[in-house]
mmCIF file as gemmi writes it, N, C-alpha and C atoms, coordinates in Angstrom:
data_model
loop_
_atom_site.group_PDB
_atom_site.id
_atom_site.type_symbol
_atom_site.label_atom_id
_atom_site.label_alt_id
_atom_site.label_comp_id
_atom_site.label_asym_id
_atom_site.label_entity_id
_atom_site.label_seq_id
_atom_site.pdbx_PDB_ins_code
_atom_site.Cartn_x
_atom_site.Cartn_y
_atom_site.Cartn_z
_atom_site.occupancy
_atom_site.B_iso_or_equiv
_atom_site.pdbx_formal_charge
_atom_site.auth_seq_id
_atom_site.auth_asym_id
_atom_site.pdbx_PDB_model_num
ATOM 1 N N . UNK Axp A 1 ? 97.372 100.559 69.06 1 0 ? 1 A 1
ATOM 2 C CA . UNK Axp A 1 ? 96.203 101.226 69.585 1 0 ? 1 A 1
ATOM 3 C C . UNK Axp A 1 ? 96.475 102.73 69.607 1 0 ? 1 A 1
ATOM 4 N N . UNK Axp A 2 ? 95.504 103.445 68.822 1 0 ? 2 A 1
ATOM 5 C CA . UNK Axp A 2 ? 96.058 105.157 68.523 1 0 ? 2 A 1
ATOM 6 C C . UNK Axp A 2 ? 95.643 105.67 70.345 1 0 ? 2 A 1
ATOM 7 N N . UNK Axp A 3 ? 96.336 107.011 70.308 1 0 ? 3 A 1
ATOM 8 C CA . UNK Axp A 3 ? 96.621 107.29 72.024 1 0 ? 3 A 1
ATOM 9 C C . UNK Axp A 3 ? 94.779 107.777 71.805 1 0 ? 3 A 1
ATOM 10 N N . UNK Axp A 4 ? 94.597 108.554 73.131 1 0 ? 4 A 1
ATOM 11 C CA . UNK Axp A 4 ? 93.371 109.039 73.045 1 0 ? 4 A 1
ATOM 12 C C . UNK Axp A 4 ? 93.712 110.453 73.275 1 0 ? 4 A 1
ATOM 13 N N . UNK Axp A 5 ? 92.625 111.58 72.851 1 0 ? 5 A 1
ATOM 14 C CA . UNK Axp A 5 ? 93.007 113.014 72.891 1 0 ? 5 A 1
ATOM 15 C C . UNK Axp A 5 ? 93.085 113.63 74.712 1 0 ? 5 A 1
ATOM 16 N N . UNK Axp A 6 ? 93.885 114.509 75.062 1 0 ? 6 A 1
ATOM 17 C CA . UNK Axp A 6 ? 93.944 114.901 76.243 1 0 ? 6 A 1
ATOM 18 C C . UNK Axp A 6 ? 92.278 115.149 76.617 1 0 ? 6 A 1
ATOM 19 N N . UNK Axp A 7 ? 91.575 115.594 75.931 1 0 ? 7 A 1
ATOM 20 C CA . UNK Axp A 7 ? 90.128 115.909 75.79 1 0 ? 7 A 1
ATOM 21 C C . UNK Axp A 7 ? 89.315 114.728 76.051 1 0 ? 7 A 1
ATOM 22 N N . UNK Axp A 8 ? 89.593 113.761 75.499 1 0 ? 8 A 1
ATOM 23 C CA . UNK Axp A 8 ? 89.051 112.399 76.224 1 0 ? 8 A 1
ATOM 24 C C . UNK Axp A 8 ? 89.251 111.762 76.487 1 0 ? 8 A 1
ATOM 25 N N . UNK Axp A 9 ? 90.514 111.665 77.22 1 0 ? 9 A 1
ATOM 26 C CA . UNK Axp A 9 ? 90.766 111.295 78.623 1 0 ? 9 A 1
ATOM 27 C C . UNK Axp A 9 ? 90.08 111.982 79.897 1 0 ? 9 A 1
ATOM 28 N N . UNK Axp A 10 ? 90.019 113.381 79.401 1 0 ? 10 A 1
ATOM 29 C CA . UNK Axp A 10 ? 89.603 114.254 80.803 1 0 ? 10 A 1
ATOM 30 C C . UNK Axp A 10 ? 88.204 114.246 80.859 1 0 ? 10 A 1
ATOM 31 N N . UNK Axp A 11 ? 87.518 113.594 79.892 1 0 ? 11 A 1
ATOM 32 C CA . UNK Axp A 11 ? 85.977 113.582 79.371 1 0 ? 11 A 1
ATOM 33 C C . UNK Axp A 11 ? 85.824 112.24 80.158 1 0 ? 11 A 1
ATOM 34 N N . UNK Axp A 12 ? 86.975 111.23 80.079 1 0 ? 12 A 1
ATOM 35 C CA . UNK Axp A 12 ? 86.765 110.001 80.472 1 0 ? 12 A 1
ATOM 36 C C . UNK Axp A 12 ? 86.646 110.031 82.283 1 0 ? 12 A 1
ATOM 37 N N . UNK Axp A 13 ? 87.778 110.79 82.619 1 0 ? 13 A 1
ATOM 38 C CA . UNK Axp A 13 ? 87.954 110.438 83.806 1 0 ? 13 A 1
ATOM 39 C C . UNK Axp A 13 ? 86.32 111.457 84.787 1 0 ? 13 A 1
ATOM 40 N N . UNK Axp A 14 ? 86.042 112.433 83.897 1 0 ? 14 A 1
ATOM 41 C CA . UNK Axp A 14 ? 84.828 112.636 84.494 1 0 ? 14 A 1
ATOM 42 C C . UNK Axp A 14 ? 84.29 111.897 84.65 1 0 ? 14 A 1
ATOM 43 N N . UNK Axp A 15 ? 83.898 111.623 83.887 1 0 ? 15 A 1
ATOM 44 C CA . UNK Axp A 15 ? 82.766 110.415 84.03 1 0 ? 15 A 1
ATOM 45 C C . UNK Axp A 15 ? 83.068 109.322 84.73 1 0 ? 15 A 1
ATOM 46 N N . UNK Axp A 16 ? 83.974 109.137 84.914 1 0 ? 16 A 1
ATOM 47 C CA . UNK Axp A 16 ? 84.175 107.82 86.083 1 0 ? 16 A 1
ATOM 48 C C . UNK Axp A 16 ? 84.31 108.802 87.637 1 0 ? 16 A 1
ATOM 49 N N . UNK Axp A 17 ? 84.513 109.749 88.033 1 0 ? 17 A 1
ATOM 50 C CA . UNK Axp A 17 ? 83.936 110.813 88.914 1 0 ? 17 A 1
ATOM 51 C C . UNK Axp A 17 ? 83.028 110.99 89.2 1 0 ? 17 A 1
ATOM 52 N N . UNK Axp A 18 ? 82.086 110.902 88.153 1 0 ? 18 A 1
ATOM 53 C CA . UNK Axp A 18 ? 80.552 111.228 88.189 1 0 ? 18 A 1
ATOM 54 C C . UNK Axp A 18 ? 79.798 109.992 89.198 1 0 ? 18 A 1
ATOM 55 N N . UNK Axp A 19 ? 80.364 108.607 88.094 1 0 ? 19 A 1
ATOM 56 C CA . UNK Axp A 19 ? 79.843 107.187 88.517 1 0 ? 19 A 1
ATOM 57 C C . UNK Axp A 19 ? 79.882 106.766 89.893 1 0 ? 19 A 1
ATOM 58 N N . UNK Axp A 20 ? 81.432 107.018 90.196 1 0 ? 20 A 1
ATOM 59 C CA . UNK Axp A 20 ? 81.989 107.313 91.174 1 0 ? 20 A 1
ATOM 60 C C . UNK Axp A 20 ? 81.201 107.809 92.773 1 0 ? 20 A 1
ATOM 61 N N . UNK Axp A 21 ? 81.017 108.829 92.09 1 0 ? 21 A 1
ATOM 62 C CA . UNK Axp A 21 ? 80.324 109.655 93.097 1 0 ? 21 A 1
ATOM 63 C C . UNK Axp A 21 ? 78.715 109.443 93.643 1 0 ? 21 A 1
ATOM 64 N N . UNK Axp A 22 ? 78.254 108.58 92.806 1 0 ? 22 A 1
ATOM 65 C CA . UNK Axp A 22 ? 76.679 108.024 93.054 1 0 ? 22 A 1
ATOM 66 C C . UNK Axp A 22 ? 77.048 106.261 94.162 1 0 ? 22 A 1
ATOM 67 N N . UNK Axp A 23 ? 78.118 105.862 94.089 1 0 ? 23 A 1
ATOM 68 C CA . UNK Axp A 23 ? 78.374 104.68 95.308 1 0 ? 23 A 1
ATOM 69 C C . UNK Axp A 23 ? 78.65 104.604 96.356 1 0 ? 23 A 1
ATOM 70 N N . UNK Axp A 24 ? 78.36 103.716 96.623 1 0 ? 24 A 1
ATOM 71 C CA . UNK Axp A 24 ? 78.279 103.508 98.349 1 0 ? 24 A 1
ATOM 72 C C . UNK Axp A 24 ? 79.673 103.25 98.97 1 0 ? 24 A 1
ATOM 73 N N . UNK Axp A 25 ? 80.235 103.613 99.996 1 0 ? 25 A 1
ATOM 74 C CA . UNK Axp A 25 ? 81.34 102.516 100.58 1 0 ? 25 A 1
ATOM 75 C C . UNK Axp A 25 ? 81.957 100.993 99.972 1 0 ? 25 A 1
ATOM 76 N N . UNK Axp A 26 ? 80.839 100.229 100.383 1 0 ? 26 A 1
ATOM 77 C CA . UNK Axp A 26 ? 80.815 99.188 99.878 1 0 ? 26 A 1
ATOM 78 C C . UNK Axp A 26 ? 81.235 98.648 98.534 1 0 ? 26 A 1
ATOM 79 N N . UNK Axp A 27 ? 80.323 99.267 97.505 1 0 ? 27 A 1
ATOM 80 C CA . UNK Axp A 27 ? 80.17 99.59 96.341 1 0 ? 27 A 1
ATOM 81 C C . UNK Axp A 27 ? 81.881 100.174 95.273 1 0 ? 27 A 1
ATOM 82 N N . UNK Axp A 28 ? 82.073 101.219 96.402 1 0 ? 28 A 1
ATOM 83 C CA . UNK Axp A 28 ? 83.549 101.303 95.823 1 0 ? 28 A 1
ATOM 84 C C . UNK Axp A 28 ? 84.578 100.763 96.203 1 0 ? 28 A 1
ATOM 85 N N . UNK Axp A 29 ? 84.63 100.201 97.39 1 0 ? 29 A 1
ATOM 86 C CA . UNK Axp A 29 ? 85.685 99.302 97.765 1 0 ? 29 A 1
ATOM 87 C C . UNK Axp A 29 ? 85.47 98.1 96.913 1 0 ? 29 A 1
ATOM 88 N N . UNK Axp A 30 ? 84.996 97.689 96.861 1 0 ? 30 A 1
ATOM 89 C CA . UNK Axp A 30 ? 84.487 96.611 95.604 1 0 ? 30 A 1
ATOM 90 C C . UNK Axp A 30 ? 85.156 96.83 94.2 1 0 ? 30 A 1
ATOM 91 N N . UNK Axp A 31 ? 84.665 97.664 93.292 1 0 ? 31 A 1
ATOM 92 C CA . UNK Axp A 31 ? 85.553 98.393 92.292 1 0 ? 31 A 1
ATOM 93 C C . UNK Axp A 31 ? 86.955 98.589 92.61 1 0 ? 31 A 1
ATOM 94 N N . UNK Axp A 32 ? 87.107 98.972 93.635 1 0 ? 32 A 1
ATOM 95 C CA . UNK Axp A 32 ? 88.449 99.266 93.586 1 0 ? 32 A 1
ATOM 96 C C . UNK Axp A 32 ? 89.672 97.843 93.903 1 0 ? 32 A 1
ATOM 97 N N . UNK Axp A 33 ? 89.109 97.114 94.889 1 0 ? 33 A 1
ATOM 98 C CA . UNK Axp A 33 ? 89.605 95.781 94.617 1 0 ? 33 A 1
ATOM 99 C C . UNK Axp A 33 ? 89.676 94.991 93.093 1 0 ? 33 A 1
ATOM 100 N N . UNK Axp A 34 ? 88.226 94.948 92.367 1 0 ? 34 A 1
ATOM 101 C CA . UNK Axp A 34 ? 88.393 94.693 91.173 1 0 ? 34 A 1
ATOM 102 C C . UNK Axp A 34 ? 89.431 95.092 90.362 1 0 ? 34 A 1
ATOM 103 N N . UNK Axp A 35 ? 89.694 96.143 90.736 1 0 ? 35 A 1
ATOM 104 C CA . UNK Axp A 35 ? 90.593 97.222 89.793 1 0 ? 35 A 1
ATOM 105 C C . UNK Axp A 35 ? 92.063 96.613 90.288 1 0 ? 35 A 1
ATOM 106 N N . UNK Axp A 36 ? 92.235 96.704 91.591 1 0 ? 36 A 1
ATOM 107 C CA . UNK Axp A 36 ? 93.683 96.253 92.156 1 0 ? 36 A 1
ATOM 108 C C . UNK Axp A 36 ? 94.067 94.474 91.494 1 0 ? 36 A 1
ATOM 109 N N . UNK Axp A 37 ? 92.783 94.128 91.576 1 0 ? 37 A 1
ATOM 110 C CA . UNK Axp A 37 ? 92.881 92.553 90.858 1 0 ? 37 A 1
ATOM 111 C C . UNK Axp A 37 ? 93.309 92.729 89.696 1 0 ? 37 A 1
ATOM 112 N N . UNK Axp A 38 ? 92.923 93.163 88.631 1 0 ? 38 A 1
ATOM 113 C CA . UNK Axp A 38 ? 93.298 93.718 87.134 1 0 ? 38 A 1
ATOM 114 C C . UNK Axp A 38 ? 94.864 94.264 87.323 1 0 ? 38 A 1
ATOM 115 N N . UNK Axp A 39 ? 94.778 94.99 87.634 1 0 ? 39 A 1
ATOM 116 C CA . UNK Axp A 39 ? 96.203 95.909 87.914 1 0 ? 39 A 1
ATOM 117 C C . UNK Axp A 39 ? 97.412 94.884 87.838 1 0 ? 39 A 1
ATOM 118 N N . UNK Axp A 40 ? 97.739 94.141 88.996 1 0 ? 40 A 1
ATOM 119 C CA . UNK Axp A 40 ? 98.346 92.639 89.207 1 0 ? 40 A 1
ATOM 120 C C . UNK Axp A 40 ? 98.453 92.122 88.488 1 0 ? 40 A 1
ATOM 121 N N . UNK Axp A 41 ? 97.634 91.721 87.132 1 0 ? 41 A 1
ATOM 122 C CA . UNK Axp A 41 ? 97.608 91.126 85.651 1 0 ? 41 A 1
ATOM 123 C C . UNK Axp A 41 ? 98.923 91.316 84.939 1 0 ? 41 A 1
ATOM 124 N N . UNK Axp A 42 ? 100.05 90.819 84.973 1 0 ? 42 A 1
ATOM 125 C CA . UNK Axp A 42 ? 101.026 91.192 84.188 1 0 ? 42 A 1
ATOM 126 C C . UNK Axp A 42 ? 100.757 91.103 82.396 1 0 ? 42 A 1
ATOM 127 N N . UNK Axp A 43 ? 99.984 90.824 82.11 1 0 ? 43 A 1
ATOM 128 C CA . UNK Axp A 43 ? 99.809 90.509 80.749 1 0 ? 43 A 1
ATOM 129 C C . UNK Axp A 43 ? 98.715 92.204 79.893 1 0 ? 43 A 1
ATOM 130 N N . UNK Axp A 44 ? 98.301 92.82 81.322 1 0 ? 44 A 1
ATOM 131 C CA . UNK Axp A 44 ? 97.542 94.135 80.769 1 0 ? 44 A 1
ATOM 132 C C . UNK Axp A 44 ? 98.444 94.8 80.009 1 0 ? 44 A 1
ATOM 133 N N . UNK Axp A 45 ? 97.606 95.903 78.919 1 0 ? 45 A 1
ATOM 134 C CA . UNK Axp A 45 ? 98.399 96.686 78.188 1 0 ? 45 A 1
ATOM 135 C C . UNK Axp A 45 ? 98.87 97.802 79.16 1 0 ? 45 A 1
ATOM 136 N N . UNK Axp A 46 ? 99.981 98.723 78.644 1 0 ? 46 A 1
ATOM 137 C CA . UNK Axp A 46 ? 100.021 100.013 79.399 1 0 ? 46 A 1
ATOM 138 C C . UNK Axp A 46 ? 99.084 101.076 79.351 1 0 ? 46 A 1
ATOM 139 N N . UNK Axp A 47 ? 98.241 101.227 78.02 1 0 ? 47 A 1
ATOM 140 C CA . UNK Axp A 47 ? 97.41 102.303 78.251 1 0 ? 47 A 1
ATOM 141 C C . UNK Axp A 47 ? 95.972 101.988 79.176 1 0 ? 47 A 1
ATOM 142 N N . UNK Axp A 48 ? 95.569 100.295 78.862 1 0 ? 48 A 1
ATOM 143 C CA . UNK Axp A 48 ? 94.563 100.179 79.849 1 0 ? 48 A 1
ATOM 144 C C . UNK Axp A 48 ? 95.364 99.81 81.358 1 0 ? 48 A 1
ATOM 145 N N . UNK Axp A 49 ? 96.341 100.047 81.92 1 0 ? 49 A 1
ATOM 146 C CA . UNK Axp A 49 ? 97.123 100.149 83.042 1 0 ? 49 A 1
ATOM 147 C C . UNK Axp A 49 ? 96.708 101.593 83.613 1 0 ? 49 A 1
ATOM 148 N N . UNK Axp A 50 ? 96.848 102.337 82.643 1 0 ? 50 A 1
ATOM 149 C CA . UNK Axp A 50 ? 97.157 103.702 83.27 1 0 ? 50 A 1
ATOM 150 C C . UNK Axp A 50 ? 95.676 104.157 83.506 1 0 ? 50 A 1
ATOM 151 N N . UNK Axp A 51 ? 94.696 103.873 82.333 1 0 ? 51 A 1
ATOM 152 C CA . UNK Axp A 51 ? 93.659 104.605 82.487 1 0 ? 51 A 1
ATOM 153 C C . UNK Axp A 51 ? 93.237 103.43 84.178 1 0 ? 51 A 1
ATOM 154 N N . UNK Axp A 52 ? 93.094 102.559 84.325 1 0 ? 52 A 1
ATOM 155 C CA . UNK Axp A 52 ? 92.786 101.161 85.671 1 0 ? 52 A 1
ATOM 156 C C . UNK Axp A 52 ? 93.115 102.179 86.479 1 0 ? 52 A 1
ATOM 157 N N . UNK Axp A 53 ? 94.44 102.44 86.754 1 0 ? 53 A 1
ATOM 158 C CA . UNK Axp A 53 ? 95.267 103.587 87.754 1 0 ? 53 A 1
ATOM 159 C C . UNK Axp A 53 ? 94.447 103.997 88.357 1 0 ? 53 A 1
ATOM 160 N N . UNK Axp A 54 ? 94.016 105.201 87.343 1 0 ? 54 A 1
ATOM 161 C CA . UNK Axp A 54 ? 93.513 106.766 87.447 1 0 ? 54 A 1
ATOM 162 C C . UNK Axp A 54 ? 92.068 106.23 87.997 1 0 ? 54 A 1
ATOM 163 N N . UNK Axp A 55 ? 91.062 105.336 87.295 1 0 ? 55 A 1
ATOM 164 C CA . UNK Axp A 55 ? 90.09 104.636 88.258 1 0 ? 55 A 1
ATOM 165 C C . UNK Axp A 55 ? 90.002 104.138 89.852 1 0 ? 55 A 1
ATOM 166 N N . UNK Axp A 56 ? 91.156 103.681 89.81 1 0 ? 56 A 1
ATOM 167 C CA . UNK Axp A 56 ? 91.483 103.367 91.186 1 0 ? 56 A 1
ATOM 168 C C . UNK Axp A 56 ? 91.529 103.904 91.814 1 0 ? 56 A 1
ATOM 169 N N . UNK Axp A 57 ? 92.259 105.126 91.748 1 0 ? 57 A 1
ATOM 170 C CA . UNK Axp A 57 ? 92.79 106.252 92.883 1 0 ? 57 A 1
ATOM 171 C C . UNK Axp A 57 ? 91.367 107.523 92.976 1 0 ? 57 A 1
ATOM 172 N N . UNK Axp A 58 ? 90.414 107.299 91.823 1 0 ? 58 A 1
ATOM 173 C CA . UNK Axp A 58 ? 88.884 107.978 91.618 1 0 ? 58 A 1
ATOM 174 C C . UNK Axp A 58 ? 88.295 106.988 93.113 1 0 ? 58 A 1
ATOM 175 N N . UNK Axp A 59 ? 88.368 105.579 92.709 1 0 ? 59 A 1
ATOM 176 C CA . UNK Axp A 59 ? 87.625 104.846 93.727 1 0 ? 59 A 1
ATOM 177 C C . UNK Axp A 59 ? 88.253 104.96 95.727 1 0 ? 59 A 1
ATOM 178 N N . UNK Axp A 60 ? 89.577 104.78 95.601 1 0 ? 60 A 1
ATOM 179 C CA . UNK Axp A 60 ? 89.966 105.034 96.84 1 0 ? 60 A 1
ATOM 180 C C . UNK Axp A 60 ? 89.519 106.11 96.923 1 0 ? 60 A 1
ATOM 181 N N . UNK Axp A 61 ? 89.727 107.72 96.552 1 0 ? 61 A 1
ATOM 182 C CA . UNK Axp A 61 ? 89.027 108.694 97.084 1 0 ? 61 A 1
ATOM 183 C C . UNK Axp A 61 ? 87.679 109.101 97.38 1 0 ? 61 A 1
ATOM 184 N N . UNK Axp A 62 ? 86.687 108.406 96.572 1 0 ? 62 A 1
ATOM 185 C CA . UNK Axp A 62 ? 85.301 108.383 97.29 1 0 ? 62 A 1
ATOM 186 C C . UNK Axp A 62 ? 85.169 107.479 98.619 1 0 ? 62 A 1
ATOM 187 N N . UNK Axp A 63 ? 86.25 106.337 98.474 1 0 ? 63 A 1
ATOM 188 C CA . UNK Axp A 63 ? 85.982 105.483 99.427 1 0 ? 63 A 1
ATOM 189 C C . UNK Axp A 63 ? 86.698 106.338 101.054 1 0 ? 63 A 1
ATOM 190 N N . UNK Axp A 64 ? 87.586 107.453 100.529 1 0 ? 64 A 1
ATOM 191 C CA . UNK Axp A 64 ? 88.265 108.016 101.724 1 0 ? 64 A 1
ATOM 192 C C . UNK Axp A 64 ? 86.941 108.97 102.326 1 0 ? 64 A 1
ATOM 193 N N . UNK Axp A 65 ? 86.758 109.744 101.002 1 0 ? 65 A 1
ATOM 194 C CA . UNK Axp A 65 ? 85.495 110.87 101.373 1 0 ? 65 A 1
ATOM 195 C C . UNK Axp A 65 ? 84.53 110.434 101.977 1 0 ? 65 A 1
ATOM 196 N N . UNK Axp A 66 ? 83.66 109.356 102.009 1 0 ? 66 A 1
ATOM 197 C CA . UNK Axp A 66 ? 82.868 108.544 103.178 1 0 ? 66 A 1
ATOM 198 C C . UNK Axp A 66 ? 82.864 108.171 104.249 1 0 ? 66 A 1
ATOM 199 N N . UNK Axp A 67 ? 84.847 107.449 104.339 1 0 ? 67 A 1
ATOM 200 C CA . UNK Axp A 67 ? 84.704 107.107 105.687 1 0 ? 67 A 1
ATOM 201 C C . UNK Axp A 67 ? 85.098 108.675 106.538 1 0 ? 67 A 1
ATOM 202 N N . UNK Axp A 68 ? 85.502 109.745 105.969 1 0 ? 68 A 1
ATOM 203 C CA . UNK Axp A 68 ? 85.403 110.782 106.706 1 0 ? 68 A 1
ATOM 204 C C . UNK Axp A 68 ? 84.194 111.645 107.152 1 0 ? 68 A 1
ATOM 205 N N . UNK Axp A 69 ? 83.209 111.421 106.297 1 0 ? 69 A 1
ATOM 206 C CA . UNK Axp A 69 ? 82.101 111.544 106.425 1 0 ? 69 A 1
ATOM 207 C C . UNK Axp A 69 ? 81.377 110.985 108.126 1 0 ? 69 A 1
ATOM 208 N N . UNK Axp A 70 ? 81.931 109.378 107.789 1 0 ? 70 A 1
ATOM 209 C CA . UNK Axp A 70 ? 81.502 108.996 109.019 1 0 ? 70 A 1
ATOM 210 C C . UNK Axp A 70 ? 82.126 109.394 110.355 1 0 ? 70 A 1
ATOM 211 N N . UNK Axp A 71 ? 83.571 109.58 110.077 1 0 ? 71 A 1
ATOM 212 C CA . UNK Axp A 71 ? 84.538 109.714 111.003 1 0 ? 71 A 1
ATOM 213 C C . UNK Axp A 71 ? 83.723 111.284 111.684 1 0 ? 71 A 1
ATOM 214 N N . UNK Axp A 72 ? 83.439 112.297 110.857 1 0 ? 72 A 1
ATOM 215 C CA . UNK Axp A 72 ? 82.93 113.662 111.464 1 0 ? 72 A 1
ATOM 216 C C . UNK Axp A 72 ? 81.672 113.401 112.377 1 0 ? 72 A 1
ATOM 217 N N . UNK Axp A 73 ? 80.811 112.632 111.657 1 0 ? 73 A 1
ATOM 218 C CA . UNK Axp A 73 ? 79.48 112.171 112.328 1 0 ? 73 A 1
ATOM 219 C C . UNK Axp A 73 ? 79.927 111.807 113.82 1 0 ? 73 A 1
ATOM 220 N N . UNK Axp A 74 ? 80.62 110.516 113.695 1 0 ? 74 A 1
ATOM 221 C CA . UNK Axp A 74 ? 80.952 110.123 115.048 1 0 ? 74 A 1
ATOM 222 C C . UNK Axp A 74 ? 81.663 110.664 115.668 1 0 ? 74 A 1
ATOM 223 N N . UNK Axp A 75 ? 82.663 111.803 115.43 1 0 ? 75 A 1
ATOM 224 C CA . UNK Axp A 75 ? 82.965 112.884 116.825 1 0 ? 75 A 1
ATOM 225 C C . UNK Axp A 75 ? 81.987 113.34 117.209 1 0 ? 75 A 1
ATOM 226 N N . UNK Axp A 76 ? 80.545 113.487 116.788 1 0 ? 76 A 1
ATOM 227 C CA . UNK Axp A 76 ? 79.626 114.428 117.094 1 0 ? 76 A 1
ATOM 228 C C . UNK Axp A 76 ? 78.853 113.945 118.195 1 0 ? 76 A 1
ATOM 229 N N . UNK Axp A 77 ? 78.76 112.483 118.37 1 0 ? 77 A 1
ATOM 230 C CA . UNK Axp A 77 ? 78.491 112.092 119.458 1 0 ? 77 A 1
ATOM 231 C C . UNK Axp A 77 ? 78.792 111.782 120.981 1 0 ? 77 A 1
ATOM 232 N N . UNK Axp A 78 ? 77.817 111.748 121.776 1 0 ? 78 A 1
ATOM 233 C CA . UNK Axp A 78 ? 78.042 112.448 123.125 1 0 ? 78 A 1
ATOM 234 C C . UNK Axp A 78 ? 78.738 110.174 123.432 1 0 ? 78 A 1
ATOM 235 N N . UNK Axp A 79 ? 80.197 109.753 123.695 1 0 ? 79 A 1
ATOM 236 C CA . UNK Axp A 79 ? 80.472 108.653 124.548 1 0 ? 79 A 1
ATOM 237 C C . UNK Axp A 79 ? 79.885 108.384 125.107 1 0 ? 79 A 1
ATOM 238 N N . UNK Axp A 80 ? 78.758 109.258 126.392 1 0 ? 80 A 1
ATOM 239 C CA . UNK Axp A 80 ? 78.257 108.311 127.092 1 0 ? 80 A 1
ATOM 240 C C . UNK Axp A 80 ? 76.563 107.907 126.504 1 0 ? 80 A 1
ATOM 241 N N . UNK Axp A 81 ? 76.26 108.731 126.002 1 0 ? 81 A 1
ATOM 242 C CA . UNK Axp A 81 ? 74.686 108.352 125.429 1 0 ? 81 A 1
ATOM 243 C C . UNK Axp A 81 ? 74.734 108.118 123.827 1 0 ? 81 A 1
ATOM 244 N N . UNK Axp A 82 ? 75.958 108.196 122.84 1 0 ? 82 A 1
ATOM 245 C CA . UNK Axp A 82 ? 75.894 108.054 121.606 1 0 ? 82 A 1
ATOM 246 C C . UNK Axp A 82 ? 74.596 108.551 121.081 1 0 ? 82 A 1
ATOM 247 N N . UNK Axp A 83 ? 74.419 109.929 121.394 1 0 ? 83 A 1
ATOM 248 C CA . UNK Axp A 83 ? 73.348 110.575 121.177 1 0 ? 83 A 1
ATOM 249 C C . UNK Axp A 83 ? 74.279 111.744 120.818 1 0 ? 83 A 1
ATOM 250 N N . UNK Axp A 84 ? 73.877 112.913 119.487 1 0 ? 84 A 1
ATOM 251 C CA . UNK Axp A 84 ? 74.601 113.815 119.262 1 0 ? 84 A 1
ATOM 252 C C . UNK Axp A 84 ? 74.601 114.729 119.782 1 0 ? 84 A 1
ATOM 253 N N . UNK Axp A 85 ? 75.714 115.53 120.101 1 0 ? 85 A 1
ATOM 254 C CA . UNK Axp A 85 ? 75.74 116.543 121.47 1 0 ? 85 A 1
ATOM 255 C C . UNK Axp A 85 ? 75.436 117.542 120.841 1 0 ? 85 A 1
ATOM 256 N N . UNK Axp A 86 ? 75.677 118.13 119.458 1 0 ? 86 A 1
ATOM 257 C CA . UNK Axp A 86 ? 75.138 119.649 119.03 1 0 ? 86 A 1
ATOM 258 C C . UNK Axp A 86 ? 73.61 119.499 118.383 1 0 ? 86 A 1
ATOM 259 N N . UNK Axp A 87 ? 73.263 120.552 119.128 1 0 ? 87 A 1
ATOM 260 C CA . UNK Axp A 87 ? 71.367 120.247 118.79 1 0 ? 87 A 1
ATOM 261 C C . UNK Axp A 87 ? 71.622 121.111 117.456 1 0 ? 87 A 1
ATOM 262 N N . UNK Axp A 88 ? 72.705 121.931 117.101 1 0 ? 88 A 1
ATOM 263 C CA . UNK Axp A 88 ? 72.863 122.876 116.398 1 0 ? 88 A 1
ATOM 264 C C . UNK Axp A 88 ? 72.745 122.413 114.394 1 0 ? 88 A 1
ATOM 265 N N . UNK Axp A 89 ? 73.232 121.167 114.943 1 0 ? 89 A 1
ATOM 266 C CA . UNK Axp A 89 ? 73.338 120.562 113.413 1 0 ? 89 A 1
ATOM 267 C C . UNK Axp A 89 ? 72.604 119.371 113.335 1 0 ? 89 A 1
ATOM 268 N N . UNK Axp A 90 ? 71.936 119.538 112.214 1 0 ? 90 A 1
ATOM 269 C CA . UNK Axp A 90 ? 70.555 118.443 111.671 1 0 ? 90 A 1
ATOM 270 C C . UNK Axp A 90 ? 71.5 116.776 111.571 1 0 ? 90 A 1
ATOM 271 N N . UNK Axp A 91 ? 70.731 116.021 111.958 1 0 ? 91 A 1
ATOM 272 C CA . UNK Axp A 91 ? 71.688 114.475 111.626 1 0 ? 91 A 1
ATOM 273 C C . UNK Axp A 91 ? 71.351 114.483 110.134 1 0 ? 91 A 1
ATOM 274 N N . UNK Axp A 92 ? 72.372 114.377 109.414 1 0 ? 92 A 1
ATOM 275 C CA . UNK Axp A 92 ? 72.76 113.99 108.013 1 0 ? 92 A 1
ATOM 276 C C . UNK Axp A 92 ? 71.905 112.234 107.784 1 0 ? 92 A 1
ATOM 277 N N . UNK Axp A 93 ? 71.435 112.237 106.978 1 0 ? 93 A 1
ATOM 278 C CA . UNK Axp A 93 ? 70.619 111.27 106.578 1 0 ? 93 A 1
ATOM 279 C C . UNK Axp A 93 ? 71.692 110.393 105.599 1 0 ? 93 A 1
């Protein structure tokens, strides 16, 4: 299998960034299990190993960038009324 050019690989991994970036929580934890399932496959090649990898670690990081997302949201709320304490900032939809 001929290698692929540094150029599209980096063309590739955009685009799985891009894809990436339009899912939900859910959605990428999903993929990314898929991916960890594959991975485990002792019989995969090394180059579709590496490119799986680089997917994976695309998917854990949207999946990190969300739950921090949420994690900021919910400091913002007031413990005793779970109502948000700064009138200053719009609730994120």
């Amino acid at each position: 299998m001929p290698r692929k050019s540094k150029q599209s690989q980096d063309d590739e991994q955009s685009q799985w960034k891009e894809d990436a970036a339009s899912l939900s929580y859910e959605e990428s934890l999903q993929a990314l299990d898929l991916l960890l399932t594959k991975l485990q496959d002792d019989s995969i090649p090394l180059a579709e190993l590496q490119g799986s990898h680089q997917r994976a670690e695309i998917y854990l990081s949207r999946c990190e960038e969300l739950l921090k997302e949420v994690e900021q949201s919910v400091a913002l709320l007031n413990p005793d009324t779970l109502e948000r304490e700064s009138k200053d900032c719009p609730p994120r939809v």
